[in-house]
C-alpha positions as CSV (number, residue, x, y, z in Angstrom):
1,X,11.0,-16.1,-0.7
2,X,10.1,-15.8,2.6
3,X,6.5,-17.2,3.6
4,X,4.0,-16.9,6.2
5,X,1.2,-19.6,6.0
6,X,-2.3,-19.0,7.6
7,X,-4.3,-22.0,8.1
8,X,-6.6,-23.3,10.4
9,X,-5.7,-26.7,10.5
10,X,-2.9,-27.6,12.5
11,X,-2.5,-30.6,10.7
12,X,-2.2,-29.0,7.2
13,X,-0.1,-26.4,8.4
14,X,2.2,-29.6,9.1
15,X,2.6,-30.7,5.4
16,X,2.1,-27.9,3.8
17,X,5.1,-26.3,5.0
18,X,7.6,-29.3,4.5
19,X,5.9,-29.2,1.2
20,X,6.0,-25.2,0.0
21,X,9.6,-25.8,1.3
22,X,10.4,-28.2,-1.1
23,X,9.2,-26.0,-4.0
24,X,11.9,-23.2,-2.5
25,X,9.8,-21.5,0.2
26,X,10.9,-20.1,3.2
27,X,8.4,-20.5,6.0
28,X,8.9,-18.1,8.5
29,X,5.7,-18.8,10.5
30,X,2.4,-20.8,10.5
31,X,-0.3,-19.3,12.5
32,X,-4.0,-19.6,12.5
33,X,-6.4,-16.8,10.9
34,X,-7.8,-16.4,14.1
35,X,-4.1,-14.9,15.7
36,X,-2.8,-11.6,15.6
37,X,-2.1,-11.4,11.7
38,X,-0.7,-8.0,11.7
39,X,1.2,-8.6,14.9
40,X,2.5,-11.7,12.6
41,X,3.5,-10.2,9.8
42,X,4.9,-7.4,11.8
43,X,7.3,-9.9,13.7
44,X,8.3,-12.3,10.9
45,X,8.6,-9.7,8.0
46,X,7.2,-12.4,5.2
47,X,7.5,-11.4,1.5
48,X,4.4,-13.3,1.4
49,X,1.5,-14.1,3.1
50,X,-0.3,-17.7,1.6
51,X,-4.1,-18.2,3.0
52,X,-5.1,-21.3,2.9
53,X,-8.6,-21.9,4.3
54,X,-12.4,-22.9,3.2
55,X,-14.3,-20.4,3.9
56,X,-12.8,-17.6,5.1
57,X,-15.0,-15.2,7.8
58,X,-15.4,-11.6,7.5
59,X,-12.7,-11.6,10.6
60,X,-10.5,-12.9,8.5
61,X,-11.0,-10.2,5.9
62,X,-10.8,-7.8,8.5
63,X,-7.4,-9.2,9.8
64,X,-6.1,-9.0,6.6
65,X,-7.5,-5.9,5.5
66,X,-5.5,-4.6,8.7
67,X,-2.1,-6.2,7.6
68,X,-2.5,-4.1,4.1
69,X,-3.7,-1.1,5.8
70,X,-0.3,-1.3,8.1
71,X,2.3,-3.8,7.1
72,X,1.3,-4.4,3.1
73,X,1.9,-7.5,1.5
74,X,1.1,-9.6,-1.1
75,X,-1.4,-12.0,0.0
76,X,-2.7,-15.6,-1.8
77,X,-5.6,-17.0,-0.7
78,X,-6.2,-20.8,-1.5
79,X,-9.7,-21.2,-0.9
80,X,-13.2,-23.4,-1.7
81,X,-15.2,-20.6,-1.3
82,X,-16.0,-19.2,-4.8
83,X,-18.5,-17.1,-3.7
84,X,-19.1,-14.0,-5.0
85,X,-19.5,-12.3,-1.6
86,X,-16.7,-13.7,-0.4
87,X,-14.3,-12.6,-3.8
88,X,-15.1,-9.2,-3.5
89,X,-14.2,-9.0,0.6
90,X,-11.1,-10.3,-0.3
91,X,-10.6,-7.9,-3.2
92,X,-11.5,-5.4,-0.7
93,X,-9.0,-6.4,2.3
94,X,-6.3,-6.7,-0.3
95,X,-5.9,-9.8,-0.9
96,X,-3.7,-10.3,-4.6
97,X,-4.3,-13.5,-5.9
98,X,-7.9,-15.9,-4.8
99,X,-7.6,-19.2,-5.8
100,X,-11.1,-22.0,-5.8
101,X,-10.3,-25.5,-5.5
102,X,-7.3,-25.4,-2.9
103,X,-3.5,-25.0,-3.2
104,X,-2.1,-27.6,-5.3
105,X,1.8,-28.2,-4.7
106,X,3.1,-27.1,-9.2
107,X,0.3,-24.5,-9.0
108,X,1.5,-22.4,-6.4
109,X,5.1,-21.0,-7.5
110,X,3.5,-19.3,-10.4
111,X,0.3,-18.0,-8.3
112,X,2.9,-16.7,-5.6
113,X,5.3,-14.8,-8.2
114,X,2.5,-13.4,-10.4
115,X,0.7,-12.2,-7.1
116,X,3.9,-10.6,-6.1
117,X,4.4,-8.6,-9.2
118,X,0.8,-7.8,-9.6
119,X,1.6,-6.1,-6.0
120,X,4.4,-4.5,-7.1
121,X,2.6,-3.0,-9.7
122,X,-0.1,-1.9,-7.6
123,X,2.2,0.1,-5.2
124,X,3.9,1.6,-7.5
125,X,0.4,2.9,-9.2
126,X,0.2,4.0,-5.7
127,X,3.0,5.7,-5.3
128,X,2.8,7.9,-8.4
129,X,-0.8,8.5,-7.5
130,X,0.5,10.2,-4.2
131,X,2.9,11.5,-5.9
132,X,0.7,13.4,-8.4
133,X,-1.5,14.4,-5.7
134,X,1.2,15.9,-3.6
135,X,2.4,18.1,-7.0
136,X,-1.0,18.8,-7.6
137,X,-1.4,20.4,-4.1
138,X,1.9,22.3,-4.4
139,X,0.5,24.0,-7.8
140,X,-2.3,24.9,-6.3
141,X,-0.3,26.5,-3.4
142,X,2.5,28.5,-6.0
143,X,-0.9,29.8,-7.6
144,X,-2.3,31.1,-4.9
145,X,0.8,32.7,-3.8
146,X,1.2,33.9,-6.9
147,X,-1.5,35.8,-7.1
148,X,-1.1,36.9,-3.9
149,X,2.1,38.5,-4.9
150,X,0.5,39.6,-8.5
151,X,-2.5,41.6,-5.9
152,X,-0.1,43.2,-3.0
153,X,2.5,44.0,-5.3
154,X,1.1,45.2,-8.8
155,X,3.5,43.1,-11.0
156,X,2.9,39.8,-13.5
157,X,2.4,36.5,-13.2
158,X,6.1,35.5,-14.3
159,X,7.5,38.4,-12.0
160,X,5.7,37.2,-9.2
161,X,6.7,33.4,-9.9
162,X,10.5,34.6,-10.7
163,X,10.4,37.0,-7.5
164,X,9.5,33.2,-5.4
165,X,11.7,31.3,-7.5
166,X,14.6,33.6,-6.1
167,X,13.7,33.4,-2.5
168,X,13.6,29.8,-3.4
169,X,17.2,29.8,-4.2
170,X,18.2,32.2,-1.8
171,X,17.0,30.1,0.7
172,X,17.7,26.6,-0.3
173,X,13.9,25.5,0.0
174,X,11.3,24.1,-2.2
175,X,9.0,26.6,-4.4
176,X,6.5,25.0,-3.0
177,X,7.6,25.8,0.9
178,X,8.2,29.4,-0.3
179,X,4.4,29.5,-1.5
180,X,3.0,28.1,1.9
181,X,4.9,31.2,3.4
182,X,3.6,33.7,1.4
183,X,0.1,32.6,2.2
184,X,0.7,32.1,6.0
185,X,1.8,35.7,5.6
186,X,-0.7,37.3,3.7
187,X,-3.6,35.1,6.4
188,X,-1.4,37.1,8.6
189,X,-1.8,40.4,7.5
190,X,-5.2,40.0,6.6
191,X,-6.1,39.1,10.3
């Protein structure tokens, strides 16, 4: 599992990553929340990114609410802070898993994985969401055009949605395409 660790502390970052390597982690970088953290992830492509700081500021929400916006991941944060305030930023920027009282060397594998799937599972809720949407949008478009059709020509519903459905075909494109036609042409007409 490939890692990227942000922490402040030079120091830590030393033995934490001999130690996350030990429990089967591949560190691929250790940088400070203060560095580009989308120009990081970007680079070194982590399956992971593990926070690991005090008190994190709202430019470190902002940097990570910038990696999900971009280049998502799933992203730990080890932290003191239990702070309401500071829970819901890091809800807000994305952040999968927050953790009070510090990383602790046999806590973290099970944090990391149940982070990852809980990602997982969120982009794929996202995923059928846009999906739906985008069907939603193209039934609203083979409606209009339908009635469209059902007005200009004088025949039903299921002539008028058999009548695209042909062109459809006939043309090796999506209903949907067919529909955004008819309307372009009918605007057209219309003036």
């Amino acid at each position: 599992m490939r890692v990227m660790l942000v922490d402040p502390r030079p120091t830590r970052r030393a033995v934490l990553g001999p130690t996350l390597a030990a429990e089967g982690f591949d560190i691929v970088a250790c940088v400070a929340p203060d560095d580009d953290l989308l120009q990081a992830v970007a680079r070194f492509a982590p399956d992971v990114v593990l926070i690991d700081i005090d008190s994190p500021s709202r430019d470190t929400f902002e940097s990570l609410r910038s990696v999900q916006a971009r280049q998502p991941r799933p992203m730990v944060m080890f932290t003191q802070d239990d702070a309401g305030e500071s829970i819901r930023q890091a809800i807000e920027a994305g952040v999968t898993a927050y953790v009070v009282d510090g990383l602790e060397n046999r806590r973290v594998r099970p944090i990391v994985e149940t982070a990852m799937a809980r990602f997982r599972q969120y982009r794929a809720l996202e995923q059928e969401l846009a999906e739906t949407r985008t069907k939603l949008a193209e039934r609203k478009l083979i409606e209009r055009a339908k009635g469209l059709i059902m007005q200009q020509q004088g025949v039903s519903e299921a002539e008028a949605y058999q009548a695209m459905r042909k062109l459809a075909m006939r043309r090796n494109k999506k209903l949907a395409e067919i529909a955004d036609s008819v309307i372009a042409a009918a605007e057209l007409m219309q003036g």
